[in-house]
N, C-alpha and C positions, 0 to 999 in steps of 0.2 A: 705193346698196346699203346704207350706212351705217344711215339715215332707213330704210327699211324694215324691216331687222332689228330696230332697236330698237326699235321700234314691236309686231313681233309679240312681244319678250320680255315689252315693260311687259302687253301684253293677257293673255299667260300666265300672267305672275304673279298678277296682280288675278283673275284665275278660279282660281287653285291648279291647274294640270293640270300644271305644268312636269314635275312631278315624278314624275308618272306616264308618261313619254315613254320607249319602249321603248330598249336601250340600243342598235339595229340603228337608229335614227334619231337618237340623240342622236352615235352615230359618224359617220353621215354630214354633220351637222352641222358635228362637230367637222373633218371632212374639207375640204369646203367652205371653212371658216374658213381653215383654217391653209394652204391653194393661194392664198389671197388676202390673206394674212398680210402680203405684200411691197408689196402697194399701201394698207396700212393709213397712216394720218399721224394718224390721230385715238385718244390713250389709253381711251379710252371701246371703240372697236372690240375691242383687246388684252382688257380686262378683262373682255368679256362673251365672249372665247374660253378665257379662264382658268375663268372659269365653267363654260362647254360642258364643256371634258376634265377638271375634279373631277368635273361627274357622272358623265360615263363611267367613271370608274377609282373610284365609290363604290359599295360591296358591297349586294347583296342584304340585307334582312334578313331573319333565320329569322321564319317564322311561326309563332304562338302554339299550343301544343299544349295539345289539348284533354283528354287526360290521360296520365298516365306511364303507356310500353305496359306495363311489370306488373300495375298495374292496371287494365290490359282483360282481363289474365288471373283475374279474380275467381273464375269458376266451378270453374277450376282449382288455382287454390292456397287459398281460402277457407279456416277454420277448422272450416267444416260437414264438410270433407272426413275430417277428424278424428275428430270429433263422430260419424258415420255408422258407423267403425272400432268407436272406443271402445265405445258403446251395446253393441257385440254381444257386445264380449269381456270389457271392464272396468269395468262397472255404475256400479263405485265409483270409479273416475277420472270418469265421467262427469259424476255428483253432484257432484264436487268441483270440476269445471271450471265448472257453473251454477248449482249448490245444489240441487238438486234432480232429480229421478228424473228416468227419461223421461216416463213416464205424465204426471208433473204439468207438466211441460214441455207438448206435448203438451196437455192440455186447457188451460193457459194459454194457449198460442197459438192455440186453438181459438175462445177468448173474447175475445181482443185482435186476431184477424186483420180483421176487420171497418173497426176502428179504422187500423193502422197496414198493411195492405194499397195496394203503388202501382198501376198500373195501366202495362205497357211501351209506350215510342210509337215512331214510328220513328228516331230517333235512336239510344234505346239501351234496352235488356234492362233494368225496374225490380231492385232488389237485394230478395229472395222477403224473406215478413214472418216466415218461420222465420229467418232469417242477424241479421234489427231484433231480434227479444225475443234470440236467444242472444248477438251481442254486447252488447246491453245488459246483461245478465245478467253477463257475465262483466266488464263496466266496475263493475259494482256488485258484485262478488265480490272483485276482484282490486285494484282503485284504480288501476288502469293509465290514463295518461294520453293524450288519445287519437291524441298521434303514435308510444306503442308500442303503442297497438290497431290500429293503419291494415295492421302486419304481419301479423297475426293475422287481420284480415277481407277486406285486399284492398278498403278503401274508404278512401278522402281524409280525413281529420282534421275538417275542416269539414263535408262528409258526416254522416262520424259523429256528430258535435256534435248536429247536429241528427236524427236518426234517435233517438241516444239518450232526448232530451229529450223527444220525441213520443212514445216507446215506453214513457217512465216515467210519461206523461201519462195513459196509455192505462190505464197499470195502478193507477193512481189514483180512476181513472173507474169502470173496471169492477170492480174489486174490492169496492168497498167493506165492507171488514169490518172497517173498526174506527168503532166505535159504540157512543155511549154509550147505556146502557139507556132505554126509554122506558115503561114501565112500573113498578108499584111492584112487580107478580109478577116480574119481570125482575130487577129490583136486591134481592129477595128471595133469590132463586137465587146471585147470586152471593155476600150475605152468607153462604150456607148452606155453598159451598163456601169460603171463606177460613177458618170458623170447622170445618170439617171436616178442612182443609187443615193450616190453620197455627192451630187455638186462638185464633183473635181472632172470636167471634161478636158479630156486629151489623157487621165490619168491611166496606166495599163498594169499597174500592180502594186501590192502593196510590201514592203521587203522589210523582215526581220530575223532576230537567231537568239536560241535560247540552249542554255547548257542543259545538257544529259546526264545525271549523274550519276559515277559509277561507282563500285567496290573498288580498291586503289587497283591495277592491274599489276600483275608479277613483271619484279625487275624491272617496272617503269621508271624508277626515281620520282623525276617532279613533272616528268612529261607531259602527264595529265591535270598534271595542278593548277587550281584556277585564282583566280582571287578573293575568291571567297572562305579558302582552304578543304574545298574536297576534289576530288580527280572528276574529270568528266571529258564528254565530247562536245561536238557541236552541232546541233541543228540549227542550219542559213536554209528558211523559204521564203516565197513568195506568193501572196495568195490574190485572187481574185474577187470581184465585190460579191459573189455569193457564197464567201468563207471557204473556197475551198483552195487545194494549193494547185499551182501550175509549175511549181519546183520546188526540191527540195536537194538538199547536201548534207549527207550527214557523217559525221567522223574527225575532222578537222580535233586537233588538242583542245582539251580546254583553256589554256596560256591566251591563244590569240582572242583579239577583240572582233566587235561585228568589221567594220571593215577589209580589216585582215582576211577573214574567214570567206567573207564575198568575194574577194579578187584570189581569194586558190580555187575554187568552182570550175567548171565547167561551163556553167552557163555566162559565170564574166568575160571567161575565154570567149565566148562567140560575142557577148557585146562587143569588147574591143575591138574586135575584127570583124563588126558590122554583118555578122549570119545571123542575125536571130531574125531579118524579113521586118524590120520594127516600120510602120510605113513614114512618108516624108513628114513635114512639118503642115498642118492646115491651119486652117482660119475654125477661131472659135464664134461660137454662135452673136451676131451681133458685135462683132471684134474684130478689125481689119488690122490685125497683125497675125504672120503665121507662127503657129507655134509647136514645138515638138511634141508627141507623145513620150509621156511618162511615168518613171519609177517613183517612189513616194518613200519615204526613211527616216530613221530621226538624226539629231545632232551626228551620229558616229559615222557616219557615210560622207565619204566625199561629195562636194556639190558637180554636176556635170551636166552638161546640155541637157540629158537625158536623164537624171536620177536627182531629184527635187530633195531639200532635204529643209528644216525652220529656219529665219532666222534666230541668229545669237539674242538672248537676252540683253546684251549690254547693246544693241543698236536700234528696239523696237520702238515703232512709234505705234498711232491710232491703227493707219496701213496694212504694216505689216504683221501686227498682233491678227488682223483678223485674219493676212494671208498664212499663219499660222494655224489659225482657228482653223479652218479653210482643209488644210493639209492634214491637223489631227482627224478630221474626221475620216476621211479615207485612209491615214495610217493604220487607226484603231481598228479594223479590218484581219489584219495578221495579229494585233494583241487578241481577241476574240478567237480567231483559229487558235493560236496555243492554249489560250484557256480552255478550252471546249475539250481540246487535244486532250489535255492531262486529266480532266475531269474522267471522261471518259474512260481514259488507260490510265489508270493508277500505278502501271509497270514506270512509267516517268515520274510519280511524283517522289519515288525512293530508289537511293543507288542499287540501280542494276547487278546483282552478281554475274557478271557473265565478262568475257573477255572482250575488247572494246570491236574487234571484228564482229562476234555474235550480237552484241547489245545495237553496231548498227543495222543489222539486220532486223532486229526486231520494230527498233522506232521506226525504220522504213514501212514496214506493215504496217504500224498504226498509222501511220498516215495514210496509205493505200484503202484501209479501211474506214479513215474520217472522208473520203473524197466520197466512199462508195455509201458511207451511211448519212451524207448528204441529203441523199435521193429520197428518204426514206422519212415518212411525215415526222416521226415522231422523236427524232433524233435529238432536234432542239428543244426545248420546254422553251414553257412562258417563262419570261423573267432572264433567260442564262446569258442572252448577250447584252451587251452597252444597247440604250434605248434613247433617245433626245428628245427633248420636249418642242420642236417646231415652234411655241406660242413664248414660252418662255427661255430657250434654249438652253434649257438646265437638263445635264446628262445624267441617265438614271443607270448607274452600273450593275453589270451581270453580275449574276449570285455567282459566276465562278470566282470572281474576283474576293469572295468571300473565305474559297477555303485558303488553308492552312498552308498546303504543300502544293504551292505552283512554283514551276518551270522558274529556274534563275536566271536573271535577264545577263545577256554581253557585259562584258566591261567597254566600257564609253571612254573609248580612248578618243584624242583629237586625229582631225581626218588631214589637218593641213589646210595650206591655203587653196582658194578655188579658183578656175579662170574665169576672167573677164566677161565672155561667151555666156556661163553658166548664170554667174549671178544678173547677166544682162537677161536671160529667161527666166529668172525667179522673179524678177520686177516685171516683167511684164507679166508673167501669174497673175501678182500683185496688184497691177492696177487694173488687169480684167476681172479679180474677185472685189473689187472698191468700185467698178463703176458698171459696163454693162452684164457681167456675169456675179452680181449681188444676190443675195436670199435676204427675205425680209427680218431673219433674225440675226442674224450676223451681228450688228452691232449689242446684243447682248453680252458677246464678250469681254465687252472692255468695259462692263460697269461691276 
């Protein structure tokens, strides 16, 4: 009896079935054994019955659950459900829950369904691509991370992740509105409106870059480290005098400084090698000298024919404080766009968890989505940008400038010395904003 039993155990084991043996057969087994328990002489017998009755008296395990029953109740307790409320009754809570109206909602998702649309199988009900753009929206509104978004939507954190990311993807793709000019009639129009705007004619944009911060990323070391000692990336844009951007770079370490960051770009590529259509040099209004169209920047920029930047403090005189004056005000342009930026997407004003490839995908959305909600009356309030006083020329600054957690500016490294050429077109600026191209309050400055 001995030699048989054992025999069928070793066969068992060597096929792994032992253990799937019901436990209404592993009893009677154990039954079996232990009536013959008495005629046992062999330790070998004993020990494969001690075996038998731990299986029998070892528990079930729970099987794997395929998700927490809350969250089967998606359609139920979603955020949409809210969402559906509010639109009818509180306009305004609603904008403030996505940034924007219904309407623009709504044809957003008009033009991204296509895109980020699933398809339900029979397992389970896809989650609708209105519930994708409005949590996305509100992850990029709010900064909320997404195991306290998973209460809000009624989807898995991992889910989310990736829904997000697709649906930021999307609006990347499809939007495309920020572009830099491709014509010379095009870069024409916008000098017309900065110099209508803000008194800097010939000026064609306004250039700055502010850190992104993030969670440190895996195995980076100091890659990402900046000088202020958290890890981030870079956002280098460019905006136009109606705050919006016509470029942007984002990804750059956070280590390098604004200049640095501008000449890895893309778009410095084509300045250098004269593609970007920038047109020739004209004559300013009342000013028989020609002069280039230009970029506008602070201290950390190279000075260049083309890319304007203050003078140094240690050389200023009456002149050229005002041609200072002069050029803050259309710098202050792009300080405005970041402000506004961050205010709006609170996902920049705290380090990003995400990996610095997904975290640039995201800021690229929010910008794609500050061009588009531009358009849109309500976007700005009274009070959020820089305002000037024309009579007294005392500047009255935006309430974003107010909060807490704005964007970290570049490090201000030195740009080097500049050619000849350049600072020969910064003086003439200079003596075209000191004699025919004056505003009557300019001299405010200097008292």
């Amino acid at each position: 009896m001995f030699s048989s039993n054992k025999s069928a155990y070793d066969q068992t084991n060597r096929s792994n079935k032992f253990a799937h043996i019901s436990v209404f057969s592993l009893t009677f087994v154990c039954c079996y054994h232990l009536l013959s328990y008495i005629t046992m002489s062999d330790n070998t017998d004993k020990a494969f019955l001690a075996l038998t009755l731990a299986l029998c008296m070892k528990k079930k395990k729970k099987g794997r659950r395929w998700s927490r029953e809350w969250l089967k109740l998606r359609d139920k307790y979603t955020h949409e459900n809210l969402l559906r409320e509010i639109v009818l009754t509180e306009p305004n809570d609603y904008a403030n829950f996505l940034r924007m109206d219904h309407k623009t909602f709504e044809d957003l998702l008009t033009l991204l369904s296509p895109c980020i649309a699933k398809q339900d199988t029979v397992m389970r009900k896809s989650i609708p691509a209105s519930q994708r753009l409005s949590i996305t929206l509100r992850y990029l509104a709010s900064g909320a991370d997404f195991e306290d978004l998973k209460f809000q939507a009624c989807i898995a954190p991992r889910t989310l992740s990736g829904i997000i990311i697709e649906t930021c993807e999307a609006i990347n793709e499809k939007l495309s509105n920020i572009q830099i000019p491709k014509t010379q009639e095009s870069w024409k129009i916008l000098a017309r409106q900065f110099g209508n705007s803000w008194n800097f004619d010939n000026c064609i944009g306004a250039v700055d870059g502010k850190h992104i911060t993030l969670q440190k990323p895996e195995h980076s070391g100091s890659y990402y480290y900046n000088y202020k000692g958290t890890h981030s990336i870079v956002l280098m844009a460019i905006a136009n005098a109606n705050y919006e951007f016509i470029m942007i770079d984002v990804g750059t370490n956070g280590r390098v400084s604004d200049g640095g960051v501008l000449k890895n770009t893309k778009f410095w590529n084509m300045f250098e090698n004269n593609q970007l259509q920038i047109p020739e040099p004209q004559e300013l209004p009342n000013f028989n000298k020609k002069m280039p169209f230009v970029f506008v920047g602070d201290e950390a920029f190279q000075l260049l024919p083309n890319f304007m930047k203050p003078y140094n403090k240690q050389v200023l005189n009456d002149n050229r404080r005002i041609f200072n004056y002069r050029l803050s005000r259309a710098r202050r342009i792009i300080e405005n766009v970041f402000g506004i930026l961050a205010s709006r997407f609170k996902i920049l004003q705290k380090p990003i968890k995400l990996c610095p490839t997904k975290a640039k995908i995201v800021v690229m959305a929010c910008c794609h989505l500050h061009n588009l909600l531009m358009k849109q009356k309500n976007y700005i309030r009274n009070g959020e940008l820089d305002m000037e006083d024309c009579v007294t020329g005392t500047v009255i600054q935006g309430s974003w400038r107010n909060e807490s957690n704005q964007l970290l500016n570049i490090e201000r490294a030195r740009a080097g010395n500049s050619a000849t050429l350049a600072k020969e077109v910064r003086d003439d600026f200079c003596e075209y904003f000191n004699s025919t191209g004056a505003i009557p309050w300019q001299n405010k400055c200097l008292e």
